[in-house]
Gaussian input, Z-matrix of N, CA and C with variables (Angstrom, degrees):
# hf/3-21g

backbone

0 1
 N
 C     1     B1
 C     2     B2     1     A1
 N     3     B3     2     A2     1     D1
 C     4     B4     3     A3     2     D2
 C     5     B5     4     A4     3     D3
 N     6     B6     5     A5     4     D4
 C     7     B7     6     A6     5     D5
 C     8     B8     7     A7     6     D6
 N     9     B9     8     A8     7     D7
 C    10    B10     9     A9     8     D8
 C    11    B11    10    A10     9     D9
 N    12    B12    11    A11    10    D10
 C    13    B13    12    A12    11    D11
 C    14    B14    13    A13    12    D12
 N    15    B15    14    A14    13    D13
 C    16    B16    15    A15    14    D14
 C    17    B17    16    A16    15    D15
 N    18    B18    17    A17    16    D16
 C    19    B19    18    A18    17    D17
 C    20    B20    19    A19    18    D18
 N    21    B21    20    A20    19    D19
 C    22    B22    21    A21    20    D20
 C    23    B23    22    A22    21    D21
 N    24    B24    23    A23    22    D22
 C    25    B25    24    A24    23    D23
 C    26    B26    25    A25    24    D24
 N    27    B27    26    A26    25    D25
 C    28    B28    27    A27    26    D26
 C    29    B29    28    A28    27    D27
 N    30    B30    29    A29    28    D28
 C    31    B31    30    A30    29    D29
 C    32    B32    31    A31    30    D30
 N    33    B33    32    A32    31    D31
 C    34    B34    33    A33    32    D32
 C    35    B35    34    A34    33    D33
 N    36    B36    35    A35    34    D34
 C    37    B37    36    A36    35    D35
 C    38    B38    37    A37    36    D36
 N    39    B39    38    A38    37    D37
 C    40    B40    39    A39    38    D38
 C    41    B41    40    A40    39    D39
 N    42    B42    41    A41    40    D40
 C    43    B43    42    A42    41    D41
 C    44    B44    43    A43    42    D42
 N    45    B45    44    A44    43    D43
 C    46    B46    45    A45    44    D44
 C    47    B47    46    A46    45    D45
 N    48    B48    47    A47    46    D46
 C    49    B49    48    A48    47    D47
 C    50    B50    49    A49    48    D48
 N    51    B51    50    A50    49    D49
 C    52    B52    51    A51    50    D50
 C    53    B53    52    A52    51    D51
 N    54    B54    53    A53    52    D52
 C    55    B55    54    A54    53    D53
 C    56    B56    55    A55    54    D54
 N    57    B57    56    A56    55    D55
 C    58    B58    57    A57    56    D56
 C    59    B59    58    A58    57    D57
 N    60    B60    59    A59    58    D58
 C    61    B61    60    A60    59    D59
 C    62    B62    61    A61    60    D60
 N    63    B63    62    A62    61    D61
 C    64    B64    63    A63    62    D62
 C    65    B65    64    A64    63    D63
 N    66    B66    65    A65    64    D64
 C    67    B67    66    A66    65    D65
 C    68    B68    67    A67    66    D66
 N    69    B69    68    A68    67    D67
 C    70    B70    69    A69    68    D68
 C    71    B71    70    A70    69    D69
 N    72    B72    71    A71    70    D70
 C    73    B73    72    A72    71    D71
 C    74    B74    73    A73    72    D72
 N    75    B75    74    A74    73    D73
 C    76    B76    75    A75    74    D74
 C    77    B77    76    A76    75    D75
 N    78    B78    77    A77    76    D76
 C    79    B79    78    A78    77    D77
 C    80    B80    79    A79    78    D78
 N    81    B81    80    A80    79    D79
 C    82    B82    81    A81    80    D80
 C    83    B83    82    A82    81    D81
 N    84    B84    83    A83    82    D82
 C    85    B85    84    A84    83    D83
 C    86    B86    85    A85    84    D84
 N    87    B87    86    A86    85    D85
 C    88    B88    87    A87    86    D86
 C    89    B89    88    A88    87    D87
 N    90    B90    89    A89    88    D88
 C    91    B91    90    A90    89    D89
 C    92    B92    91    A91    90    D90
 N    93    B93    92    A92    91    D91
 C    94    B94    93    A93    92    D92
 C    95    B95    94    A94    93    D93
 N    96    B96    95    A95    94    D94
 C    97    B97    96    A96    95    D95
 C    98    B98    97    A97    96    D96
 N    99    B99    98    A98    97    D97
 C   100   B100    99    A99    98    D98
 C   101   B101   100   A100    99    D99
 N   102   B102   101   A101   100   D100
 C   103   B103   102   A102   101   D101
 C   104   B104   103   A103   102   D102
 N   105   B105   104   A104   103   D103
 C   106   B106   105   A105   104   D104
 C   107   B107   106   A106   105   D105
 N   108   B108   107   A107   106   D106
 C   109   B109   108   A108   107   D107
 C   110   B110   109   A109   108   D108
 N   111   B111   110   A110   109   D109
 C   112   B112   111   A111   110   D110
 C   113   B113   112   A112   111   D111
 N   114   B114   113   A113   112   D112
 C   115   B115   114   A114   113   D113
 C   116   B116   115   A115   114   D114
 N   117   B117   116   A116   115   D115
 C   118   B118   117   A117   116   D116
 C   119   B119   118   A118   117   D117
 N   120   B120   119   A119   118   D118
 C   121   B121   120   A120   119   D119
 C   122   B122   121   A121   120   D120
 N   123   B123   122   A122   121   D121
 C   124   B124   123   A123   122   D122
 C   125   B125   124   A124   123   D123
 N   126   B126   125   A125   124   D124
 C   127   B127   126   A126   125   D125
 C   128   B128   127   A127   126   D126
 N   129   B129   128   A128   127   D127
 C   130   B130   129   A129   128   D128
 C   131   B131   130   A130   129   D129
 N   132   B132   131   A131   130   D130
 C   133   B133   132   A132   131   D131
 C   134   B134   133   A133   132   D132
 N   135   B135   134   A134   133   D133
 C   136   B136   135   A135   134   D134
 C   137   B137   136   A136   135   D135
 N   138   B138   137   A137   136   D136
 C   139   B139   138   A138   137   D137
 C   140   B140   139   A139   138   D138
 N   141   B141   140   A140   139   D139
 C   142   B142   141   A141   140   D140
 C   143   B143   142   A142   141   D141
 N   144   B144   143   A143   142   D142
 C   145   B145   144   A144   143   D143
 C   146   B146   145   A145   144   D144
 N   147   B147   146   A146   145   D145
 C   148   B148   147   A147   146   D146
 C   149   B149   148   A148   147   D147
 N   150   B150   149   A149   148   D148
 C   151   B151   150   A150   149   D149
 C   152   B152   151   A151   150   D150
 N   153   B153   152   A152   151   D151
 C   154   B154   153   A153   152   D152
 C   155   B155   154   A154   153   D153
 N   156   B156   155   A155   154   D154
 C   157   B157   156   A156   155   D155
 C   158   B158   157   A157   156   D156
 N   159   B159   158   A158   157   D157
 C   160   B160   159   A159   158   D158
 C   161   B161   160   A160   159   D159
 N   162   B162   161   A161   160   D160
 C   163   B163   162   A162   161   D161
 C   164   B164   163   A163   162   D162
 N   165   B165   164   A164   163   D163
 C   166   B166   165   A165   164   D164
 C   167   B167   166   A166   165   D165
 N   168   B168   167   A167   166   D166
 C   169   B169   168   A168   167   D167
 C   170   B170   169   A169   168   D168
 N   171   B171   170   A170   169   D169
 C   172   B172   171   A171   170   D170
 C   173   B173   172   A172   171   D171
 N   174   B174   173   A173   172   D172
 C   175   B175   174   A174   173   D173
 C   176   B176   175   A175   174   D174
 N   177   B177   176   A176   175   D175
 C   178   B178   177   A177   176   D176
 C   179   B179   178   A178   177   D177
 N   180   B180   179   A179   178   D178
 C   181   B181   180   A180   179   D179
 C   182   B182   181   A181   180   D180
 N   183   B183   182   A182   181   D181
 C   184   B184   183   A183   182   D182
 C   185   B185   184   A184   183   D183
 N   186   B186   185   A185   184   D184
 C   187   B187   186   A186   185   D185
 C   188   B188   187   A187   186   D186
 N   189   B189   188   A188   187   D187
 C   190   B190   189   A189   188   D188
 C   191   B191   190   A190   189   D189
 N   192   B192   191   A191   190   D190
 C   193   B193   192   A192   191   D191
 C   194   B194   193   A193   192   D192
 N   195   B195   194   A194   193   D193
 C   196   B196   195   A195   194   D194
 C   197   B197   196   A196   195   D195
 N   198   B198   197   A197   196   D196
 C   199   B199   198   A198   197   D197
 C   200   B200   199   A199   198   D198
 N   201   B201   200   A200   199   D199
 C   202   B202   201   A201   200   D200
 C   203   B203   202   A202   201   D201
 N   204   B204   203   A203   202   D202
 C   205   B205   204   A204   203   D203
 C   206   B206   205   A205   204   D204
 N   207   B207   206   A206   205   D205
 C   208   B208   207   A207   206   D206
 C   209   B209   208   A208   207   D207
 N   210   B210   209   A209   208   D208
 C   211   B211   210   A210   209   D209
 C   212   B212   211   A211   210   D210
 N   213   B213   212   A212   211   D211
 C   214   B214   213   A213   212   D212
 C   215   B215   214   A214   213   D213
 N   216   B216   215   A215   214   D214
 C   217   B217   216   A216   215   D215
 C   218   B218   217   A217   216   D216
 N   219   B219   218   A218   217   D217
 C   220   B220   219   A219   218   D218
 C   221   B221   220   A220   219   D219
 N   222   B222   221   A221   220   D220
 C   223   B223   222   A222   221   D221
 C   224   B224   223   A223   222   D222
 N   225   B225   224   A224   223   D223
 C   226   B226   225   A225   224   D224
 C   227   B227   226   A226   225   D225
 N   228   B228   227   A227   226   D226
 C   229   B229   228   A228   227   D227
 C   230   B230   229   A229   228   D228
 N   231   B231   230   A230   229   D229
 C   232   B232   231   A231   230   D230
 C   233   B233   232   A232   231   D231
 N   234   B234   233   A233   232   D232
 C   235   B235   234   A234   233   D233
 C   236   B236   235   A235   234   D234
 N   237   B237   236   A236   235   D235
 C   238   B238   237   A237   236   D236
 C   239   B239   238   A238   237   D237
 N   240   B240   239   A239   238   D238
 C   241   B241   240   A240   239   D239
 C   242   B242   241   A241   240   D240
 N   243   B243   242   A242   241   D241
 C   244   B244   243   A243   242   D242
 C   245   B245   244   A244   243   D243
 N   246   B246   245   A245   244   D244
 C   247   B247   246   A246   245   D245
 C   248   B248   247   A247   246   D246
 N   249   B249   248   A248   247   D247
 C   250   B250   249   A249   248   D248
 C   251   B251   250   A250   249   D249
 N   252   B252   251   A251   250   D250
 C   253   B253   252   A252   251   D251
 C   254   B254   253   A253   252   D252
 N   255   B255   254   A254   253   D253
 C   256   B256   255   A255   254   D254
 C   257   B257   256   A256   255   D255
 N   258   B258   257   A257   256   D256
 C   259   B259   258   A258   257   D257
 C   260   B260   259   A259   258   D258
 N   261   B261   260   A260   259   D259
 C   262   B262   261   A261   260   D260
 C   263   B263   262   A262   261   D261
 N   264   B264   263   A263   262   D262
 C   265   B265   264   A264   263   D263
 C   266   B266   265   A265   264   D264
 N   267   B267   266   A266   265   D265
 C   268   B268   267   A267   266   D266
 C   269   B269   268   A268   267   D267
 N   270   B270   269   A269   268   D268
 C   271   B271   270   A270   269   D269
 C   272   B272   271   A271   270   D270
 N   273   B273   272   A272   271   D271
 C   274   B274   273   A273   272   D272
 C   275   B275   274   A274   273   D273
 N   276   B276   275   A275   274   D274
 C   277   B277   276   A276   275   D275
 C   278   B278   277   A277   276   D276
 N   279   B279   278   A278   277   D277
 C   280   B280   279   A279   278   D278
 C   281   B281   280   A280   279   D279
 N   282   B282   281   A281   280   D280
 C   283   B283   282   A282   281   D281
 C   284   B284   283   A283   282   D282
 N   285   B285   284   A284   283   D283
 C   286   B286   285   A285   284   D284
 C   287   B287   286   A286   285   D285
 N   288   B288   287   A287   286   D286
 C   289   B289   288   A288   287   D287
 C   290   B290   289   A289   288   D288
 N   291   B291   290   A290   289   D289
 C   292   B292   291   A291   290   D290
 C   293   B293   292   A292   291   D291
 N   294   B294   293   A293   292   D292
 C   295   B295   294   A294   293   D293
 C   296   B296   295   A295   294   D294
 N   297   B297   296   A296   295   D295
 C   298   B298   297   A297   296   D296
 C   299   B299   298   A298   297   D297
 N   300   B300   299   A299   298   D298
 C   301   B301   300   A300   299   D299
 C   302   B302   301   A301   300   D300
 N   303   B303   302   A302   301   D301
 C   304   B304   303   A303   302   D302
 C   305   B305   304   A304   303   D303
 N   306   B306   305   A305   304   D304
 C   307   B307   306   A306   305   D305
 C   308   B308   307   A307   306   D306
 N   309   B309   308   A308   307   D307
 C   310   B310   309   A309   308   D308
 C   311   B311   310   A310   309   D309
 N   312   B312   311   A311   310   D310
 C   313   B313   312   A312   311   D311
 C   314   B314   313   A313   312   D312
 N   315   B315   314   A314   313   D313
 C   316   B316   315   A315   314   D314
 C   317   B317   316   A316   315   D315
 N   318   B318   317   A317   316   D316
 C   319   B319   318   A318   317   D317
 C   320   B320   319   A319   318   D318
 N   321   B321   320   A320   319   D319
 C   322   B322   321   A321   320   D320
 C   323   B323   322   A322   321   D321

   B1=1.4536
   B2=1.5173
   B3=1.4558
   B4=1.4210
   B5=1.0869
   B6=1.6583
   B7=1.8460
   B8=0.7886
   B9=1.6759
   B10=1.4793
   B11=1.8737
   B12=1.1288
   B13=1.5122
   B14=1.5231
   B15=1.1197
   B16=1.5202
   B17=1.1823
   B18=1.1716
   B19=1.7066
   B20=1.8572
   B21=1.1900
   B22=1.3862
   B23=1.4373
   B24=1.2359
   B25=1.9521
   B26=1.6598
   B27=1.3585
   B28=1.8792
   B29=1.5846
   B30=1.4707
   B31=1.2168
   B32=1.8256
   B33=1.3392
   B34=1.6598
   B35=1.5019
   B36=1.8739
   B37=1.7632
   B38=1.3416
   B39=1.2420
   B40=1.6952
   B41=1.4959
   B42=1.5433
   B43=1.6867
   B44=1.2098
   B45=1.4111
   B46=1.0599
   B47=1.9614
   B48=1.3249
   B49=1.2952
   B50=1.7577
   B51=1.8473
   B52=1.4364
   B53=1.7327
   B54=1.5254
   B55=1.7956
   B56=1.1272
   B57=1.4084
   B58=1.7856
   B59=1.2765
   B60=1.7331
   B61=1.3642
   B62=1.6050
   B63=1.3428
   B64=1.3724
   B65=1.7656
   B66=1.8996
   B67=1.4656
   B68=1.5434
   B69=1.2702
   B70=1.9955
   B71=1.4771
   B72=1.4038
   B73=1.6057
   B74=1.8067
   B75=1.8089
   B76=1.3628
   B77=1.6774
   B78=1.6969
   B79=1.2340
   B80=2.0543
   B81=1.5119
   B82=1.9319
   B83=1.5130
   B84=1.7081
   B85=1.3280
   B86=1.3976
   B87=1.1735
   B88=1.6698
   B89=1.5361
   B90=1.2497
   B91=1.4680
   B92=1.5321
   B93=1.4886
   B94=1.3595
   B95=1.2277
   B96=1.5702
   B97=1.4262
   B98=1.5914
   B99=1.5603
   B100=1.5477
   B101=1.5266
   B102=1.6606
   B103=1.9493
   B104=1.3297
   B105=1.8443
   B106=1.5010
   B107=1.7416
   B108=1.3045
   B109=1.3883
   B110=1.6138
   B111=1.5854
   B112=0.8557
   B113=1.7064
   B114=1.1874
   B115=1.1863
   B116=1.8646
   B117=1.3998
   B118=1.8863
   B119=1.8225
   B120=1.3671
   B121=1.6272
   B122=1.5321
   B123=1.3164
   B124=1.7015
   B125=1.5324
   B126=1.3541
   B127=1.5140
   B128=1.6692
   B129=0.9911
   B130=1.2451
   B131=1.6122
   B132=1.1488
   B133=1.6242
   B134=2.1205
   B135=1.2492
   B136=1.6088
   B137=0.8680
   B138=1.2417
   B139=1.6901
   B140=1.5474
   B141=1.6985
   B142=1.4503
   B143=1.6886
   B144=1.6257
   B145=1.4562
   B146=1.5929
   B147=1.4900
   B148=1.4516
   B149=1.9023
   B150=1.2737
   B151=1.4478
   B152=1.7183
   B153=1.2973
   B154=1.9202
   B155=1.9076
   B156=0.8991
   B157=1.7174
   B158=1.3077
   B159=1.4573
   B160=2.2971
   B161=1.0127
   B162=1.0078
   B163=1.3322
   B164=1.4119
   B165=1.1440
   B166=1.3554
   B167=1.3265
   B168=1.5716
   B169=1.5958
   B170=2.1117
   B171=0.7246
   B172=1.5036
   B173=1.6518
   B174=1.1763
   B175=1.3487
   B176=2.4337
   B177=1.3008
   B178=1.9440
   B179=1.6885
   B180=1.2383
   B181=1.8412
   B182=1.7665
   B183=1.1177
   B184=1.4102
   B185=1.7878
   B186=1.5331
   B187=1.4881
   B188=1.3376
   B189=0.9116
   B190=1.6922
   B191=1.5779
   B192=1.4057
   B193=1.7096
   B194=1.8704
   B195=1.0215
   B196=1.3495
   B197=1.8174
   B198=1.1088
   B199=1.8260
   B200=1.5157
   B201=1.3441
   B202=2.0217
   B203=1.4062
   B204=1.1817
   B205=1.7376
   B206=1.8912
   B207=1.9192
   B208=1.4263
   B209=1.5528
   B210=1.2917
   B211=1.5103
   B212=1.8475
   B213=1.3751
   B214=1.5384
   B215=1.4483
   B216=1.0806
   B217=1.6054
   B218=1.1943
   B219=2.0034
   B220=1.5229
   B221=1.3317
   B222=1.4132
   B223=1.4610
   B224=1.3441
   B225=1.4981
   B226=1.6117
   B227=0.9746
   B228=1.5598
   B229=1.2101
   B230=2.3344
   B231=1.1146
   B232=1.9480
   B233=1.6039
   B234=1.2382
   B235=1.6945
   B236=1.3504
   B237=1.6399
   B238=1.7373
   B239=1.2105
   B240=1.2197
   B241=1.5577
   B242=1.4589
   B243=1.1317
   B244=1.8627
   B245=1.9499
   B246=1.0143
   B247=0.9003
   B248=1.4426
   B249=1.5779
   B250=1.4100
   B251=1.3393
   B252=1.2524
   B253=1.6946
   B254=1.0263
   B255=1.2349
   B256=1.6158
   B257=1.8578
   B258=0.9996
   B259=1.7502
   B260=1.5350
   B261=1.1475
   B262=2.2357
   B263=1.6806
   B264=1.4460
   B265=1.4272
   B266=2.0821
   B267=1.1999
   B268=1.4479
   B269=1.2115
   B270=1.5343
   B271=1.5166
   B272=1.5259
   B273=1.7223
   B274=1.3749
   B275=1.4308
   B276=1.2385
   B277=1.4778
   B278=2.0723
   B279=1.4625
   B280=1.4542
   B281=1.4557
   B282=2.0201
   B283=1.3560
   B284=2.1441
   B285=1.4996
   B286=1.3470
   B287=1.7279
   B288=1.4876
   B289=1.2889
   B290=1.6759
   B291=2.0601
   B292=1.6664
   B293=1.8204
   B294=1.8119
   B295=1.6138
   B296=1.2407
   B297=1.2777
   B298=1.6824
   B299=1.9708
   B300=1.2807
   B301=1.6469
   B302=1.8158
   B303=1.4242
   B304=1.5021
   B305=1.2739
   B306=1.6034
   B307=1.1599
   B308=2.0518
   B309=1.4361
   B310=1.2502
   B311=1.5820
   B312=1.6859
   B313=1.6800
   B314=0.9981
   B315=1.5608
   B316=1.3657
   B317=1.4107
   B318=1.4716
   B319=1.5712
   B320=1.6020
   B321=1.9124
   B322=1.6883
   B323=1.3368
   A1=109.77
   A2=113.85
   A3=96.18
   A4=150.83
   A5=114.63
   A6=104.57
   A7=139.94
   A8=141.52
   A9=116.83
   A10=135.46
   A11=112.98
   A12=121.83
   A13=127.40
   A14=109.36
   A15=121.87
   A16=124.35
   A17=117.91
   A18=122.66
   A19=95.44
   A20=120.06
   A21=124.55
   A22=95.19
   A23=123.63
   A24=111.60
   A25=104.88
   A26=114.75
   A27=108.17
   A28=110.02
   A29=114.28
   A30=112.60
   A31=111.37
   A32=94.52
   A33=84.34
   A34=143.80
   A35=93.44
   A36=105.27
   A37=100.17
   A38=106.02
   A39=107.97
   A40=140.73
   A41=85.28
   A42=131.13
   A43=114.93
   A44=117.70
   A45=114.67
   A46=117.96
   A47=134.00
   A48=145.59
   A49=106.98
   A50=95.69
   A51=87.40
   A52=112.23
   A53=92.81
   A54=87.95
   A55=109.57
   A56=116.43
   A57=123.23
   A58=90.23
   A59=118.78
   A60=98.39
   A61=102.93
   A62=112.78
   A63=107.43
   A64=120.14
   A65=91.78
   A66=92.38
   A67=111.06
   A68=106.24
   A69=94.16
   A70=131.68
   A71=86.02
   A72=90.52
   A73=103.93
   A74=99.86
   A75=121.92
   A76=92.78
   A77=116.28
   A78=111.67
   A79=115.18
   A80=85.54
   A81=90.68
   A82=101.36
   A83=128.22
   A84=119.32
   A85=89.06
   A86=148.65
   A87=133.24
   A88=99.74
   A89=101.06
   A90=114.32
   A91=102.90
   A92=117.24
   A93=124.87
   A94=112.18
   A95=118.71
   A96=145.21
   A97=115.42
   A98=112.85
   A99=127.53
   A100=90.46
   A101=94.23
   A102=94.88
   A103=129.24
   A104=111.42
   A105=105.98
   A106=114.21
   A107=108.95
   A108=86.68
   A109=137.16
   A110=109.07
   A111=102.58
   A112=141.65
   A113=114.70
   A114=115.57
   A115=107.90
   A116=111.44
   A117=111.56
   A118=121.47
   A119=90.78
   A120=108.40
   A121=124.37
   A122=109.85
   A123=96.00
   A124=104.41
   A125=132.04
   A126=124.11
   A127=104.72
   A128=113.46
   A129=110.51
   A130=97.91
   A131=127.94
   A132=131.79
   A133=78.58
   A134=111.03
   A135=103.45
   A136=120.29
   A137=150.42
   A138=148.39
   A139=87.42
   A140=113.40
   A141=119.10
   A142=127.20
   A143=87.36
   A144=87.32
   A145=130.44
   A146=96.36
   A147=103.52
   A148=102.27
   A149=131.20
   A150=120.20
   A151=108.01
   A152=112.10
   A153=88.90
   A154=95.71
   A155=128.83
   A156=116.78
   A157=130.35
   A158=86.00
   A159=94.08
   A160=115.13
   A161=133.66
   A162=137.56
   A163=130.37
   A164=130.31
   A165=145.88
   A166=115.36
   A167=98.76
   A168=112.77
   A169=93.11
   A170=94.59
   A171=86.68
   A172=111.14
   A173=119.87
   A174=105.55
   A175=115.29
   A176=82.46
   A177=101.30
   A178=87.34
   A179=95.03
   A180=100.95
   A181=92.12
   A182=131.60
   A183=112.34
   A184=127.07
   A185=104.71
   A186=113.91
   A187=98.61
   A188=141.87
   A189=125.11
   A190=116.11
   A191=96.86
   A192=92.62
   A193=100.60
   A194=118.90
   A195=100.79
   A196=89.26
   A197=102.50
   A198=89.97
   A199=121.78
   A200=88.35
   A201=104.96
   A202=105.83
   A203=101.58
   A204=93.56
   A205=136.13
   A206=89.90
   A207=102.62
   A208=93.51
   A209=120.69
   A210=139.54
   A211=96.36
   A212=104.84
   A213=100.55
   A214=131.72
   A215=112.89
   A216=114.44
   A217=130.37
   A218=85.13
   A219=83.61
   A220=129.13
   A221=100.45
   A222=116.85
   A223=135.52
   A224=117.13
   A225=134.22
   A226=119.62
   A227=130.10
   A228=132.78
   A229=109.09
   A230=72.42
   A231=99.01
   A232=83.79
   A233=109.49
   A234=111.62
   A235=101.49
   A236=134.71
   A237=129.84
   A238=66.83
   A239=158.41
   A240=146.19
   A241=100.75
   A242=111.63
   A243=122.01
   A244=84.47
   A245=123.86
   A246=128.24
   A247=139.20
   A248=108.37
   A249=131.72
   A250=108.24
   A251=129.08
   A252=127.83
   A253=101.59
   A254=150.92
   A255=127.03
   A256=107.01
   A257=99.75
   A258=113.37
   A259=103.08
   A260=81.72
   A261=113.95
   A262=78.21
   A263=101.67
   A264=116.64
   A265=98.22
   A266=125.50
   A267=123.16
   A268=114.30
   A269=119.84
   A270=114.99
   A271=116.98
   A272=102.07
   A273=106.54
   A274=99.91
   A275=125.03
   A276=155.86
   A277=106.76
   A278=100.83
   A279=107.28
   A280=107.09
   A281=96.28
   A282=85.05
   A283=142.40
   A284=90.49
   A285=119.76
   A286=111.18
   A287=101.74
   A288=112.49
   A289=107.18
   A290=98.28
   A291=95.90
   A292=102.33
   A293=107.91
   A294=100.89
   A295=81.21
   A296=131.64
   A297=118.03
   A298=130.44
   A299=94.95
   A300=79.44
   A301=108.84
   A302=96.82
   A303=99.36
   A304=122.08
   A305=116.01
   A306=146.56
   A307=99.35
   A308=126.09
   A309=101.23
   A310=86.63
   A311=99.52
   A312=96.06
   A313=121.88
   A314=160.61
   A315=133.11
   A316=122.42
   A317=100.39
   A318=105.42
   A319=120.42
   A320=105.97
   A321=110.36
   A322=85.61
   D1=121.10
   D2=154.97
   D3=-83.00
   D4=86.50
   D5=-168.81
   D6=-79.79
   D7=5.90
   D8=132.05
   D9=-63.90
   D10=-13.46
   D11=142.64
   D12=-49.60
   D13=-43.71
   D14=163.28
   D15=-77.19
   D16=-32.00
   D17=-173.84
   D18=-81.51
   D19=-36.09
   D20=-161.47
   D21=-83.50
   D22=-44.87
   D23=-179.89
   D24=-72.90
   D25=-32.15
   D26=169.97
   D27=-58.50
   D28=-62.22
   D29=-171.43
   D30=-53.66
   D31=-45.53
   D32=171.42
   D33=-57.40
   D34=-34.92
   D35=175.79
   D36=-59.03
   D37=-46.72
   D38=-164.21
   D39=-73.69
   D40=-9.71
   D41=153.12
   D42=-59.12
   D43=-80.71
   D44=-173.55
   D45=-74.00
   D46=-7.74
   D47=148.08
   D48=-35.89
   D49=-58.34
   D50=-162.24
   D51=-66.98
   D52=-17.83
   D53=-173.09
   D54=-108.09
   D55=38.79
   D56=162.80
   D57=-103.27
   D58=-29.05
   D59=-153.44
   D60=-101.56
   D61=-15.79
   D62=172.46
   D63=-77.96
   D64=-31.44
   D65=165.90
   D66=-57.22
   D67=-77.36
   D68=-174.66
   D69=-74.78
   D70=26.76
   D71=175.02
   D72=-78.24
   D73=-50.66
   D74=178.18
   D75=-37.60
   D76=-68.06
   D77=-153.63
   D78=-63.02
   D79=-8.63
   D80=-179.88
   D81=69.45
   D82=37.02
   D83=178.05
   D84=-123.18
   D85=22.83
   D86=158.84
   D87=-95.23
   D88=143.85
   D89=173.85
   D90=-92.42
   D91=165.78
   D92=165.60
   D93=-31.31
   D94=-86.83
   D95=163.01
   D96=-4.47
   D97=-46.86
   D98=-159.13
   D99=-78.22
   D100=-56.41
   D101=-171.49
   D102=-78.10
   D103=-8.24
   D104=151.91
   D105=-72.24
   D106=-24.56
   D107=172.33
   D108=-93.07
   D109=-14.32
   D110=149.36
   D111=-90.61
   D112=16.78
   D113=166.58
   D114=-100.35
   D115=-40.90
   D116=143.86
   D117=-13.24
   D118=-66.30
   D119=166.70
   D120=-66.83
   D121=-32.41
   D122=167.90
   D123=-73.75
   D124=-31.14
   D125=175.61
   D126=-56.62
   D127=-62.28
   D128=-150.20
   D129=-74.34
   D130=-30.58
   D131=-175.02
   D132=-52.82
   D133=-75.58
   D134=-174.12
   D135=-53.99
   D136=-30.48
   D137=-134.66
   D138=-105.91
   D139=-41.86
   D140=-179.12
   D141=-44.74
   D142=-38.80
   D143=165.08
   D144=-92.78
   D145=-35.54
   D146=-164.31
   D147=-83.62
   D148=-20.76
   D149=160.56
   D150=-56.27
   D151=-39.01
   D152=-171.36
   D153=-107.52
   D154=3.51
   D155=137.14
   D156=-52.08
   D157=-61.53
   D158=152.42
   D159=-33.96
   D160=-99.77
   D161=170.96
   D162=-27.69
   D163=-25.33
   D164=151.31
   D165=-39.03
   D166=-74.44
   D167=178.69
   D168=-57.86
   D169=-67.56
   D170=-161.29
   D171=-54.58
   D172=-12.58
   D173=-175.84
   D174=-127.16
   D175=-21.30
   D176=-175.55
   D177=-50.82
   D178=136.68
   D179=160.33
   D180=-98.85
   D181=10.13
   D182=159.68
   D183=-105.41
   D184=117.33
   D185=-171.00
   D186=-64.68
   D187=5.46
   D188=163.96
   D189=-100.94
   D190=-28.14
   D191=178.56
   D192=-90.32
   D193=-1.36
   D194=-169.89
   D195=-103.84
   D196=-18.49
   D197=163.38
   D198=-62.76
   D199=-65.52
   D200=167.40
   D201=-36.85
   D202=-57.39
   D203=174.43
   D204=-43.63
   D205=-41.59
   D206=-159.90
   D207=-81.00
   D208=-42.06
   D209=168.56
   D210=-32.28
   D211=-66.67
   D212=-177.24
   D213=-63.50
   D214=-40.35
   D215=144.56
   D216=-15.62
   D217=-75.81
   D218=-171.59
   D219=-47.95
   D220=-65.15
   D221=165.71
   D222=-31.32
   D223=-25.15
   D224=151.37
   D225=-78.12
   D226=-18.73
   D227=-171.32
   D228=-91.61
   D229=-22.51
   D230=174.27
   D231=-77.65
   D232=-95.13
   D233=-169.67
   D234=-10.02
   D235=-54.61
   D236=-139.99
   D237=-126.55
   D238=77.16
   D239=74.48
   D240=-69.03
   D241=-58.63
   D242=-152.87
   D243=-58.28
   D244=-79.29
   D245=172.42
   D246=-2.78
   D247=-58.10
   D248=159.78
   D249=-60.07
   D250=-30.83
   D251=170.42
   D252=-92.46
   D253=25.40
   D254=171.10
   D255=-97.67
   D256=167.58
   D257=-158.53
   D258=-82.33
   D259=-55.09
   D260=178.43
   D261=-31.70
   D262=-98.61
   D263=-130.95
   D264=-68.66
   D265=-15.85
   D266=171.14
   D267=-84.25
   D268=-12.67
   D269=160.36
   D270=-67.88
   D271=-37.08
   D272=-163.09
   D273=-73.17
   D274=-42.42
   D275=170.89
   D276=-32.01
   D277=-36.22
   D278=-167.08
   D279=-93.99
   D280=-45.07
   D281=171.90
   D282=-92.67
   D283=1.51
   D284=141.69
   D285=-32.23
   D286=-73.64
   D287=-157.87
   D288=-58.17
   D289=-45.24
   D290=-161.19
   D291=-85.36
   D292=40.77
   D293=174.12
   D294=-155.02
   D295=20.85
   D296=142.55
   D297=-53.05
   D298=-5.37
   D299=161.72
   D300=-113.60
   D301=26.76
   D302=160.29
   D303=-104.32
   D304=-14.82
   D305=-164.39
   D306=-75.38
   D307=148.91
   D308=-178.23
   D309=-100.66
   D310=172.18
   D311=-163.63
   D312=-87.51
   D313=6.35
   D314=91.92
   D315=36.25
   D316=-74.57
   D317=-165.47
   D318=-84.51
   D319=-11.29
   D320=-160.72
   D321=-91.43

């Protein structure tokens, strides 16, 4: 696998997610629905890589890919710290939550 190829298209989807959603958050045109799913999608853009990097490191009998691996992690694992502190996406995150019984249930 190449994981800085991978780490660089996650970090980017999940990049550009957060600044659709902070952009139209400003504009008040995302619905509930839109911003649980795109904040869904910034997880999984990361989780995509960094669950089978995990596993890499923990399982590759090769010491070079399980570096590349741990390297990619990390570095995703920084991204979804920064992330979890940003303002943007825990506003969107709050007001998501207080229009979850607008949400159909599927999504609550």
């Amino acid at each position: 696998a190449d994981w800085d190829a991978a780490k660089a298209r996650a970090v980017a989807d999940a990049g550009a997610r957060r600044d659709a959603i902070a952009t139209e958050a400003r504009r008040r045109t995302l619905g509930p629905l839109r911003v649980l799913r795109t904040l869904d999608g910034i997880s999984r853009a990361l989780c995509d890589v960094m669950d089978p990097a995990e596993l890499c490191v923990a399982a590759d009998a090769r010491h070079e890919r399980r570096d590349a691996a741990a390297r990619a992690a990390d570095d995703v694992g920084e991204v979804l710290e920064a992330l979890n502190a940003d303002e943007a996406l825990a506003a969107a995150a709050a007001e998501c939550a207080a229009a979850s019984a607008t949400l159909p249930t599927s999504a609550r």
